[in-house]
Structures are given as C-alpha cells and as structure tokens.
C-alpha positions in Angstrom: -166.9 -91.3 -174.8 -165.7 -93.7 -178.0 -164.4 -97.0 -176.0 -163.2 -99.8 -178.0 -163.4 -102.8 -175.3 -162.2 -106.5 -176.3 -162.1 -109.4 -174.0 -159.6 -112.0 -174.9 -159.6 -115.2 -173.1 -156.7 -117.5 -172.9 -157.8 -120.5 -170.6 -154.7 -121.5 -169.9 -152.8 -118.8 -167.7 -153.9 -115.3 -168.6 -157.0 -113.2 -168.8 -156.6 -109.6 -170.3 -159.1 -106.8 -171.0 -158.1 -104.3 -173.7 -159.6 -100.6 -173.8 -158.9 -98.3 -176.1 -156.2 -94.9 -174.5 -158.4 -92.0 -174.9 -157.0 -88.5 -174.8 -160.2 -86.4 -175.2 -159.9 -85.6 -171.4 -157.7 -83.5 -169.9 -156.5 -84.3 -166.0 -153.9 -82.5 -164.5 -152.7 -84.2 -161.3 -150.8 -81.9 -158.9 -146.8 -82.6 -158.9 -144.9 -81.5 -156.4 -142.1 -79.0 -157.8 -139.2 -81.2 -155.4 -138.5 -85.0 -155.5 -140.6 -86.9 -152.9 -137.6 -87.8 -149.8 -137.9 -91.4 -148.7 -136.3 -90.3 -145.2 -137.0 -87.3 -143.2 -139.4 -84.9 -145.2 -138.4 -81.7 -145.6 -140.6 -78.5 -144.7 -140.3 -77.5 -148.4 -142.1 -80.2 -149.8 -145.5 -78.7 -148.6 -145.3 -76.9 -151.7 -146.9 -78.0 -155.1 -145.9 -76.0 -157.8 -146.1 -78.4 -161.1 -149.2 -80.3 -162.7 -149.1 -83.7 -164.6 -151.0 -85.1 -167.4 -151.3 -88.8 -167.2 -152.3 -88.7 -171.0 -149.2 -86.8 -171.8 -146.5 -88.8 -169.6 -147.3 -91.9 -170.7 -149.3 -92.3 -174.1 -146.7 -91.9 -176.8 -148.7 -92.6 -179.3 -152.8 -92.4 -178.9 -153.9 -94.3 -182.0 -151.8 -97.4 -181.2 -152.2 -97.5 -177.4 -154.7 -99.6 -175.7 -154.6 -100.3 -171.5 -155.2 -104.3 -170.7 -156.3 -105.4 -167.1 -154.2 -108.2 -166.0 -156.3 -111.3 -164.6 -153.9 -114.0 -163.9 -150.9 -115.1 -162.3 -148.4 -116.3 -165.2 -145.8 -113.1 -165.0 -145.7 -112.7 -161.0 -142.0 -112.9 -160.8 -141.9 -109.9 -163.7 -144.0 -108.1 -160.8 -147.4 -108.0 -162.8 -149.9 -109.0 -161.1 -153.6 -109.9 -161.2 -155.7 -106.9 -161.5 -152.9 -104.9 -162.8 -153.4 -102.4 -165.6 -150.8 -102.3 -168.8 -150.3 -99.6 -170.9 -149.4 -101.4 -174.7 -148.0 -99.6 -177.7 -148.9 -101.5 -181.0 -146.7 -99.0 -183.1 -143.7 -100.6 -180.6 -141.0 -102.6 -182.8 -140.6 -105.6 -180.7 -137.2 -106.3 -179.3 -135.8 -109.7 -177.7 -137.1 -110.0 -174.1 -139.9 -107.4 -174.6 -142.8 -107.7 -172.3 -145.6 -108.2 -175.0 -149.4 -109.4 -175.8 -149.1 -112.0 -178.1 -151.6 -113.9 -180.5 -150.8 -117.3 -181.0 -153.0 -120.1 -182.8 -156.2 -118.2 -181.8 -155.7 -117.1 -178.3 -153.8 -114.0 -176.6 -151.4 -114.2 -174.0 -149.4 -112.0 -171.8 -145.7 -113.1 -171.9 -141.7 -112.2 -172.5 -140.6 -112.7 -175.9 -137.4 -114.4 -176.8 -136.4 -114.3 -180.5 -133.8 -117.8 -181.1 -132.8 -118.6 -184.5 -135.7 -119.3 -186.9 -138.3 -119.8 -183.5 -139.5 -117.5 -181.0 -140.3 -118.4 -177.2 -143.1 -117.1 -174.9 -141.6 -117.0 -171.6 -144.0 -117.0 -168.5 -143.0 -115.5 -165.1 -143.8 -118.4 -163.2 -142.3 -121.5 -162.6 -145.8 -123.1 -162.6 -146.1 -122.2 -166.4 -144.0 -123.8 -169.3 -142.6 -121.5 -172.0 -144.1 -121.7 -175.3 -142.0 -122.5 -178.6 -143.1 -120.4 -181.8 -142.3 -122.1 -184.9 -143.1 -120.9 -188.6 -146.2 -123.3 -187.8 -147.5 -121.2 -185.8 -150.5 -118.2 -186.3 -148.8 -115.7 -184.4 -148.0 -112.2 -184.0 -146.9 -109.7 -181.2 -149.9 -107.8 -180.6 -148.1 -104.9 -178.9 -145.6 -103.9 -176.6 -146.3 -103.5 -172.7 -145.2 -100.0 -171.8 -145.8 -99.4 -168.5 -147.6 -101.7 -165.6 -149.5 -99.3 -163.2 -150.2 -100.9 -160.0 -152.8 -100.8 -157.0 -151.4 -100.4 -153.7 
C-alpha cells in the first residue's frame, strides 16, 4: 500500500488532510438493478442484480486524484462539513465558482473561486469568514478541483 499523506494546516478556518486515490484494490459494492423508491418500496427491489466500483465511478483520473478530510467549518453553507471527505482532481481546468483547494502565500485553504478582472476571490461558506482577494501579489495557485464531497450520515 503506496500512500502519499500531507497534512496542510491553515490556522485560520480550514484543516485538510490529503491522501493519495489508490486503485490497486478492487471493491465491488452491490447495486441494486432498480432506482431506490423514496415512498412505498416495491417488492422488486429485493433484488440485487448490478455491482459498483467506487474506484471506477468516481476517480476520473488516478494519478491526479487525491481524497482531503475536511476539518473545519468555513464552507457549511456549500454543505461540507467537518470531517467530510473530498475527492480532488488536480488535472481539473478550474472554472469561475469551482469548489477548489487553493495555495495562497504559504498556506492551503478550502474555498469557491471567483475569477474578477485581473484578481481572483476566495469565497468562504460562512458568514463568519471574510472572502479573500488574490492579486498578482499574491503566491497562489488552485491546487485542484473538489469533485465530489462524500458524507457521513
């Protein structure tokens, strides 16, 4: 098992652990063959005909995609949550409004980008947070492109 594990820290709002997608394992995950009903279920649906890989369904591209654990509370209005686990595509082109880890002046963070004439803007997900301006001043890249948020019930 090959992980490639970072911590990044960004004191001010945001926490988030990056590992490395691995596809060397194969789990398929039953799938039942009908949709699942959210009223009355139907005697049919006892049946499980399909299987799913994970892997497959939502790693486009294995050499660019890394998971990150969310640990704090600065996009909880774009339903990401602490603890939360993001699936992010480096080989993503990065488009206005993306949900994307950033670098910026030294330290990651977890935010919306907004793309405004010659500046960019980091845009949190909580009031309690102020959006960041990017200039031409600023060290800073996109870092990837959040895919997919998977979520603990």
């Amino acid at each position: 098992m090959n992980l490639v594990k970072q911590i990044m820290e960004n004191p001010k709002d945001i926490r988030l652990t990056l590992i490395k997608a691995e596809q060397e394992t194969n789990l398929s995950i039953p799938l039942a063959a009908v949709g699942v009903s959210a009223g009355f279920p139907s005697p049919a649906d006892d049946f499980i005909e399909l299987s799913l890989d994970l892997n497959k369904e939502l790693i486009r591209n294995p050499p660019c995609t890394f998971f990150a654990r969310v640990s704090g509370v600065s996009m909880v209005n774009d339903g990401i949550d602490d603890g939360d686990l993001l699936i992010v595509d480096k080989s993503v082109t990065p488009y206005n409004n993306c949900l994307a880890v950033c670098f910026i002046d030294g330290e990651f963070t977890l935010k919306r980008f907004r793309k405004e004439d010659k500046e960019g803007w980091l845009i949190p997900a909580n009031e309690s947070y102020a959006p960041i301006r990017v200039t031409e001043d600023n060290d800073f890249r996109i870092w990837g492109v959040v895919l997919y948020v998977i979520k603990k019930m």
